[in-house]
N, C-alpha and C positions, 0 to 999 in steps of 0.2 A: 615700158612693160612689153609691148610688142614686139622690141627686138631682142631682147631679153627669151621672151619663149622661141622667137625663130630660131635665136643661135641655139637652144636646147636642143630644138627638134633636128639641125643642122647636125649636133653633136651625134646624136643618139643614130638618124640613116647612116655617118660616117664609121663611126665603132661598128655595128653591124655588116658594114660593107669589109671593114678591114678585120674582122675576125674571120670572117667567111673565107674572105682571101689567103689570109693567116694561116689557115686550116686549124685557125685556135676550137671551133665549133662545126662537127660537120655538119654539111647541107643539110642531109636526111631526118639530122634530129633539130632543124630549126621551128616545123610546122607544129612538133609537138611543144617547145618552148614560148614557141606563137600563141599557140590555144591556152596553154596556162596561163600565159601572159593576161591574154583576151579576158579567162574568165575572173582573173585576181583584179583588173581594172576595171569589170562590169561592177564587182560586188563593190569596189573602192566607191564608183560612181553612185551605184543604189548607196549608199551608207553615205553618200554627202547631202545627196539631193535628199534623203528623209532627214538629214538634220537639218538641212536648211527648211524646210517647210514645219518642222517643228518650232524651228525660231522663228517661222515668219507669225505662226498659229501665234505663237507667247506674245511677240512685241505685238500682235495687228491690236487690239484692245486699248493701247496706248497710244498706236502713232495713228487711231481713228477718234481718237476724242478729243471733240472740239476744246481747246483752250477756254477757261475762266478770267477774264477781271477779276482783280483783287476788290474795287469799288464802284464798281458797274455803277451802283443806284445814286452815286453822288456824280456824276456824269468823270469822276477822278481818274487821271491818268498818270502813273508815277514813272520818271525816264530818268533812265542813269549810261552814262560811260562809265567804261573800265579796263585799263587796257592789261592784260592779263600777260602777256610774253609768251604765248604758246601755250597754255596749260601747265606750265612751269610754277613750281616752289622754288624757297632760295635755297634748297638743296639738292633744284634740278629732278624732283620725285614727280609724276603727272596731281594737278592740282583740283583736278574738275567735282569732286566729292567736295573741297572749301568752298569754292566760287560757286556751286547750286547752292550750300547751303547759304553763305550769304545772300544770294539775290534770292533766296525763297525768303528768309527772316526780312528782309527790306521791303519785300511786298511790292518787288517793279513788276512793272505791266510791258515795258518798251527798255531792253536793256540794249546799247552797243557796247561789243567788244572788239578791241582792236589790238595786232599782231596777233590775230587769231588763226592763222592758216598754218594746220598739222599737217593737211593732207601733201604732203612731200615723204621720199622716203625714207629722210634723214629724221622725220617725225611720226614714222608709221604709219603713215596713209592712209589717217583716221578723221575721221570727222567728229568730233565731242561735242558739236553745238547738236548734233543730232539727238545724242545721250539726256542734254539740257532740254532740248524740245519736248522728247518723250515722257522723263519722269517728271519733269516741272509743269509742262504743257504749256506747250507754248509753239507760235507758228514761227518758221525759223527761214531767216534768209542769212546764208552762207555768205554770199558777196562773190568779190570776184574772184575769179578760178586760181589754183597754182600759177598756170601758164601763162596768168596775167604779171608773175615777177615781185609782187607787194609785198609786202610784211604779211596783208591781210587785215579785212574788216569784215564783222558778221554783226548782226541782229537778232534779238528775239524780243518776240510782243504779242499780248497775251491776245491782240485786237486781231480781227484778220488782215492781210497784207492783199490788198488792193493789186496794187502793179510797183514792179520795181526797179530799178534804173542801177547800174553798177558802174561807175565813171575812174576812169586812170586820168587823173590831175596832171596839170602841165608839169614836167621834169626836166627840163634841159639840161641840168647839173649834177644832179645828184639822185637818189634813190626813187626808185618810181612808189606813186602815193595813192589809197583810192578811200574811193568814197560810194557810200548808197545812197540815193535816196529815192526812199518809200514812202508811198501813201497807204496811209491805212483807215479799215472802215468803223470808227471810233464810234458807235450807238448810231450809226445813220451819220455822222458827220464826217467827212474826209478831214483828214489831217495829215501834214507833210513830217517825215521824219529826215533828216539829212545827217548820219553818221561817216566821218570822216576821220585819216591818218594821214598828217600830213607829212613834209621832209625835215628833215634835222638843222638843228641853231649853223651848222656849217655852209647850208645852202641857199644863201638869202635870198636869190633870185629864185629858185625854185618854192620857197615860201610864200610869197610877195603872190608870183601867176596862181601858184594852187590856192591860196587866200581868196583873191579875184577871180579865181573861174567860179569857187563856193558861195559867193557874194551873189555872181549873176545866175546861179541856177533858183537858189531862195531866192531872190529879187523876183525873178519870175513868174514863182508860187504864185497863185491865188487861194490856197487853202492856207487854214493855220497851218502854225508851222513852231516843229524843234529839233533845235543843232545840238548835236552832242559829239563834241568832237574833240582830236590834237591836233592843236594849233601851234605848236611851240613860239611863243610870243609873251612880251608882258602886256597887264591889263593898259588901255588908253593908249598903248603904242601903235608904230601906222598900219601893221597889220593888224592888227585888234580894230582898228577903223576903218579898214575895206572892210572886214566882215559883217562888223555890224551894222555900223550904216552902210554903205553900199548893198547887204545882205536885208536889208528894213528888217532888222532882227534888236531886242532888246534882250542885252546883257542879263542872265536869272541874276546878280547882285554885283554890282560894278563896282561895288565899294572892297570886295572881297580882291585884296591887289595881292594876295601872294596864289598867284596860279603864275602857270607858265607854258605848262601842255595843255591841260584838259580844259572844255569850256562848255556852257551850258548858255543856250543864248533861243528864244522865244518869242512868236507873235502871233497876236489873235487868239491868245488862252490866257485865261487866268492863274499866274503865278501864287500858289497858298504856301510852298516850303521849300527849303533848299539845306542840302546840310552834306560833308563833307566826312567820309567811311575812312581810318584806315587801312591799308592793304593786310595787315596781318602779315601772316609768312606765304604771299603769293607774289611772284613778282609781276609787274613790275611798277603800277601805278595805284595810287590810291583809287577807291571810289568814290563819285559825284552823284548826286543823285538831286530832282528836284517833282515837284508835285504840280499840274495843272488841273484847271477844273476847264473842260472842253465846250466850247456855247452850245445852244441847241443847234439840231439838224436843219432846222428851216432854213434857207436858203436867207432871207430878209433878216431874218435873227441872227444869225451869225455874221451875217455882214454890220449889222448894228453892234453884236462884239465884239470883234474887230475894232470898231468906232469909239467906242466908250466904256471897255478894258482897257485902257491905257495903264504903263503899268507902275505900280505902286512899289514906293521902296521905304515905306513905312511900316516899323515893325512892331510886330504885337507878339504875346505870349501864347503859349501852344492853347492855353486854356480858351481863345478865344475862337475855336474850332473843334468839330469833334470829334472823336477818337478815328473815326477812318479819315481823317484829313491829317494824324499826324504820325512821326518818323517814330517806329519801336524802342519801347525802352528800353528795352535791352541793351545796345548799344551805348548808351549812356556810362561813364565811368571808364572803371578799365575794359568792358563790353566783356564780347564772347569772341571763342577764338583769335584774339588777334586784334578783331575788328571792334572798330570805337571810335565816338563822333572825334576828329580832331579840325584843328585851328580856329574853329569858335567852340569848341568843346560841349555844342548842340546843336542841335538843328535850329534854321533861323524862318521863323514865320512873318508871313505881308499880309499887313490889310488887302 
């Protein structure tokens, strides 16, 4: 962009000089084209800067209110991946009006999205998570920059964002890979969020490190903690095993073996629901989505949940919980827009 307007300005002294020379414009009548100039770019500037302060007056109302939980009083926190392709539909039209409304109807509190970086100028130079943040409300970490080279990962979570860490995954082969991870202040309790894109089924060796760097950053945690990520891997295979044990992370349903990219993996929370969205007409991944119930804030408590939440892969019916503990009905059937539970064709609930 910089060099962009140099070479403008470059442009515009050079025409000037070679007109003058030209004798296409005489001297005498430059200062009065000068002052006209002068005052047609004064009023251009007054007429930006009041609209810009008009829009800041509209948006401030919105990008100053604080964020809502969807289930504050049940200590609930609902997290989903979704990897969107840029804000792309599959006719390539901008998708961000389907993807609010789906994660408004889903009731997530903590979504990651991944290949989510527009800001390039082949994608307009926009930031849409921003858009997300305002009318859904929500506190929004972006991730890593353009000029970090990634596809892109971003976040939004209804909790406030503590501190947050933006990591480029080892690459030596293949496409560079990144990942967040945030802590967030979950009712008084810290809780770790680790969203991650990893490289493609082509670059094994670059899979394998960035599995393993993911494993010992969770390993590390001492807060709960949840991954929501692309992993491109099958379930119980050896990267699916560095992440999880290596990661002391528990699978949200290990029994669930037709995954490949996306993964939902958990510890030190209470696992209540897990259920899997289709994409509708958004490319390019389905949504995941699952439910925790977070321990208390107490220091000694939560470390006793940690201890004795171990996690349950026994399942019960949605009845056995109460309505803010479970996935919208709507969704159900052929759902809405598109969107509708598939491959257990509901959500799946744990003791």
């Amino acid at each position: 962009m910089a060099a962009t307007m140099l070479s403008l300005l470059a442009g515009t002294r050079a025409a000037r000089r070679s007109l003058v020379a030209g004798g296409g414009v005489k001297t005498e009548t430059l200062p009065t084209l000068v002052q006209a100039d002068r005052r047609m770019a004064r009023r251009v500037v007054a007429a930006c800067v009041a609209a810009g302060v008009l829009a800041m007056a509209w948006r401030l109302p919105a990008a100053t209110r604080a964020p809502t939980p969807y289930h504050a009083d049940e200590r609930l926190v609902t997290v989903g991946i979704w990897t969107v392709h840029f804000d792309l539909d599959n006719d390539m039209w901008l998708a961000e009006d389907l993807i609010m409304q789906a994660v408004r109807d889903l009731e997530v509190d903590v979504m990651g999205f991944l290949e989510s970086d527009t800001e390039r100028i082949i994608m307009g130079g926009r930031d849409w998570t921003q858009r997300v943040g305002e009318e859904l409300g929500y506190y929004v970490d972006y991730g890593p920059s353009p000029r970090k080279h990634t596809w892109g990962c971003a976040m939004v979570s209804k909790y406030p964002i503590v501190s947050s860490r933006h990591l480029l995954l080892p690459s030596p082969a293949g496409e560079l890979a990144c990942a967040i991870h945030a802590t967030l202040d979950v009712l008084g309790q810290q809780v770790d969020v680790v969203v991650s894109h990893n490289g493609q089924e082509e670059n094994a060796l670059d899979r394998r490190l960035q599995t393993t760097e993911l494993a010992r950053v969770m390993r590390e945690s001492r807060n709960p903690l949840v991954f929501a990520g692309y992993v491109v891997t099958r379930p119980h295979s050896k990267n699916y095993r560095i992440l999880f044990d290596g990661g002391r992370l528990s699978d949200v349903d290990p029994t669930d073996s037709d995954r490949w990219c996306q993964y939902i993996g958990y510890r030190g929370l209470k696992r209540t629901g897990y259920a899997r969205v289709s994409r509708g007409t958004i490319t390019d991944t389905e949504i995941q989505v699952a439910k925790f119930v977070v321990p208390p804030a107490d220091a000694q408590a939560g470390a006793q949940a940690e201890t004795e939440w171990q996690p349950s892969y026994v399942r019960v019916n949605a009845s056995a919980y109460g309505a803010a503990y479970r996935f919208p009905q709507m969704f159900m059937g052929k759902g809405v827009r598109g969107h509708f539970y598939h491959v257990f064709d509901e959500p799946r609930y744990y003791d």
